[in-house]
C-alpha positions as a printed Julia matrix, in Angstrom:
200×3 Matrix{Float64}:
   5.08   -7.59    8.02
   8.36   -5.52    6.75
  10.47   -3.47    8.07
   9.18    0.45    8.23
  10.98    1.11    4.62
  10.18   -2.4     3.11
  11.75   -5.51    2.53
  15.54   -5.12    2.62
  15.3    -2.19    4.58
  16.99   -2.92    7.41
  20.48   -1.56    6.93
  22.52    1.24    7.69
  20.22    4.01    5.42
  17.41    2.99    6.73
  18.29    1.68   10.38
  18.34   -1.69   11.44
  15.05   -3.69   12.72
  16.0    -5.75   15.9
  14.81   -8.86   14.5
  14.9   -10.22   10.85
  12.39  -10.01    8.82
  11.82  -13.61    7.71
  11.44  -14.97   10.92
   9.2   -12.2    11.9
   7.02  -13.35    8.61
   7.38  -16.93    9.28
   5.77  -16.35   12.98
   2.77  -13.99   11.39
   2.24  -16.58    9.03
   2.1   -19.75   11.2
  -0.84  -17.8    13.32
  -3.0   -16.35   11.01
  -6.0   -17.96   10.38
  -8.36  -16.31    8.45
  -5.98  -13.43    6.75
  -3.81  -13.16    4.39
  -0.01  -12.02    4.96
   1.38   -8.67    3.25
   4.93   -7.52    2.89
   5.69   -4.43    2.12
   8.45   -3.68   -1.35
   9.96   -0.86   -2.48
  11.97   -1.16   -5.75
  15.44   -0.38   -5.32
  15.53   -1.13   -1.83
  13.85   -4.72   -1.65
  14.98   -7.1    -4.78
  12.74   -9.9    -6.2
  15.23  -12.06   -3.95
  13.67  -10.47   -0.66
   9.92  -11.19   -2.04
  10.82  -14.81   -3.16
  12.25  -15.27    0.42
   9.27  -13.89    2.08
   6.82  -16.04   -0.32
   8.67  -19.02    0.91
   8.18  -17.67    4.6
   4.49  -17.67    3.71
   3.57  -13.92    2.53
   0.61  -14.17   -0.27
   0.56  -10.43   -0.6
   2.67   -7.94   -2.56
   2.25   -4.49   -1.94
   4.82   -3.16   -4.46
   5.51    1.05   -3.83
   7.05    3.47   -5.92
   7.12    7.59   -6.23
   3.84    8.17   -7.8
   5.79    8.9   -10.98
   7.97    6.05  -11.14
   5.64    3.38  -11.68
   7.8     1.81  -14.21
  10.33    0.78  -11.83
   7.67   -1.86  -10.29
   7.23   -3.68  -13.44
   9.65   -6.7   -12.46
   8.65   -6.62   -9.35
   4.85   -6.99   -9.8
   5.18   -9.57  -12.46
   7.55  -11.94  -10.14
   4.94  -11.5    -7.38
   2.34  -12.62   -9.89
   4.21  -15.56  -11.34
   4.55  -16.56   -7.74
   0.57  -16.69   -7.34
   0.91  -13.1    -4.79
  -1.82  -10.83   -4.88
  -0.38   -7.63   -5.66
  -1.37   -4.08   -4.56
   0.53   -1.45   -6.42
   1.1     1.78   -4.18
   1.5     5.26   -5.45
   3.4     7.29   -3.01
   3.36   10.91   -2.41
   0.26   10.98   -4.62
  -0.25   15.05   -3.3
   3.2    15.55   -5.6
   1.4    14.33   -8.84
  -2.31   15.87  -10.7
  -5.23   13.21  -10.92
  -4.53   12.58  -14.47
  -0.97   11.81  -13.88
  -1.83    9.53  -11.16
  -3.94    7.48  -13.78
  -1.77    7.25  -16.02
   0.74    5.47  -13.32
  -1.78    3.42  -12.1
  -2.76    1.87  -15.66
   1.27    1.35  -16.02
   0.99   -0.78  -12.35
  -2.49   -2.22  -13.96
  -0.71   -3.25  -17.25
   2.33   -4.98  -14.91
  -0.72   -7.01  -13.76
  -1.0    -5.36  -10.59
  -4.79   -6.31   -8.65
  -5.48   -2.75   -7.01
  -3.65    0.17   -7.28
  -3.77    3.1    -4.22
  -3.7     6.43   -3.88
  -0.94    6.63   -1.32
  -1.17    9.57    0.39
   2.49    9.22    2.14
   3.04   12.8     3.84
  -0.69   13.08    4.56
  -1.03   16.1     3.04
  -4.0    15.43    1.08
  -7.63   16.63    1.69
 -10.98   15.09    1.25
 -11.63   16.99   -2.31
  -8.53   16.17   -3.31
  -8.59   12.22   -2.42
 -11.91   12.7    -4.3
 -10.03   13.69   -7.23
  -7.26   11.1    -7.13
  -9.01    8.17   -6.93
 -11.93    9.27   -9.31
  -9.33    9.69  -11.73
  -7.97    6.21  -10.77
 -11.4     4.54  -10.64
 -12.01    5.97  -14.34
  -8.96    4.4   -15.77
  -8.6     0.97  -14.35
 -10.12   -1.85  -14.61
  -9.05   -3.37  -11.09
  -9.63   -2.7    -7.95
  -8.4     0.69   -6.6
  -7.98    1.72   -3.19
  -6.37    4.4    -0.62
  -3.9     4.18    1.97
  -3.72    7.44    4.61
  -1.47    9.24    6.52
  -2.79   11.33    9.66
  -0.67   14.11    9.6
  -3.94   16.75    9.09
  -6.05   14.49   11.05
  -7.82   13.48    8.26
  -7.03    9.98    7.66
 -10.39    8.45    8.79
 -12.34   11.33    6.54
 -10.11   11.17    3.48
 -10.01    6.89    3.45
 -14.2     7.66    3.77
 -13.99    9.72    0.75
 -11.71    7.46   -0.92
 -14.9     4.72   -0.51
 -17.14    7.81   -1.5
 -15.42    7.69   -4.79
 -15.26    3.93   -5.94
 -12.33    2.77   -3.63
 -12.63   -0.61   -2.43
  -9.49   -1.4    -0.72
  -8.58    0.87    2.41
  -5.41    0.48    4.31
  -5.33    0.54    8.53
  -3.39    0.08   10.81
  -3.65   -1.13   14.56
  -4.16    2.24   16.97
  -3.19    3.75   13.69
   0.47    3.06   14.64
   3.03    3.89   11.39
   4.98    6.55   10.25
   4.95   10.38   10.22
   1.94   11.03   12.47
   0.73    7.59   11.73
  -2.27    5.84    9.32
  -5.7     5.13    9.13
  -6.42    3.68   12.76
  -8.54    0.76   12.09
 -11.02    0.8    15.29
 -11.9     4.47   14.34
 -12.66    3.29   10.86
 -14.65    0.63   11.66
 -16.58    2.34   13.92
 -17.17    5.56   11.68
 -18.17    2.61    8.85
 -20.25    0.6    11.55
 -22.23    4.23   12.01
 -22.33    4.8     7.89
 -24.42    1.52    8.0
């Protein structure tokens, strides 16, 4: 629960959400029952104020995003949602703009911030099967955590590149309801069950 550029988002750059974000946190979290609750950060526009607010609202997940050559600017970030007891998921975005080896050595910066997964985030959805492959092998290689993909549908190939992701070591997949979110949406998660539920 965050608003479509992260915590703190809602201004004037970004455009305003029509309700705020802690009490739309505070209702998720008094309903869920067997989940856990995620906000979304992205340095520079949420501050560790934002993700102490929304731990108090009763978020126990961090998923902490940065250019997928900017991990560095995550580090105070992560570590606050650690110290806080947050499971963190550190997000490499616009992972097409950056070679496998690059995105490995970002993801052991995230993994040395003490970061629990790290994805391939492939924010434009401009990535393909073979390359996914590529990303996250490279990813899966150099970590030690858990490492994971998050897809954008803009080729239509969310369901087969988050398959290939899992194809490849990744054990954390992002989805979204009716694959709602932005650009030409994400992963929709009743396709992807049901192409998993056929994979046996």
């Amino acid at each position: 629960v965050s608003q479509g550029d992260g915590l703190g988002g809602s201004t004037v750059t970004y455009g305003f959400s029509k309700q705020s974000e802690m009490e739309l946190i505070q209702a998720a979290s008094e309903v869920i029952k067997q989940g856990k609750l995620a906000v979304l950060l992205l340095p520079g526009i949420g501050t560790k104020d934002d993700l102490k607010m929304a731990k108090d609202y009763g978020a126990r997940v961090a998923q902490i995003a940065t250019h997928v050559t900017e991990a560095d600017v995550a580090e105070q970030h992560i570590g606050l949602a650690k110290s806080m007891g947050m499971e963190v998921i550190g997000m490499l975005m616009l992972s097409h703009m950056a070679s496998p080896e690059k995105i490995a050595e970002q993801g052991k910066l995230m993994e040395s911030f003490g970061a629990d997964v790290v994805l391939v985030t492939d924010s434009a959805g401009a990535l393909l099967p073979d390359t996914v492959r590529q990303r996250v092998g490279a990813l899966r290689a150099a970590l030690k955590i858990g490492v994971g993909f998050h897809g954008h549908n803009n080729l239509g190939l969310a369901v087969g590149n988050s398959i290939a992701a899992i194809e490849e070591g990744a054990n954390w997949i992002d989805c979204c309801t009716c694959g709602l979110g932005a650009g030409s949406g994400n992963t929709p998660t009743e396709v992807f069950a049901a192409v998993l539920d056929k994979m046996g």
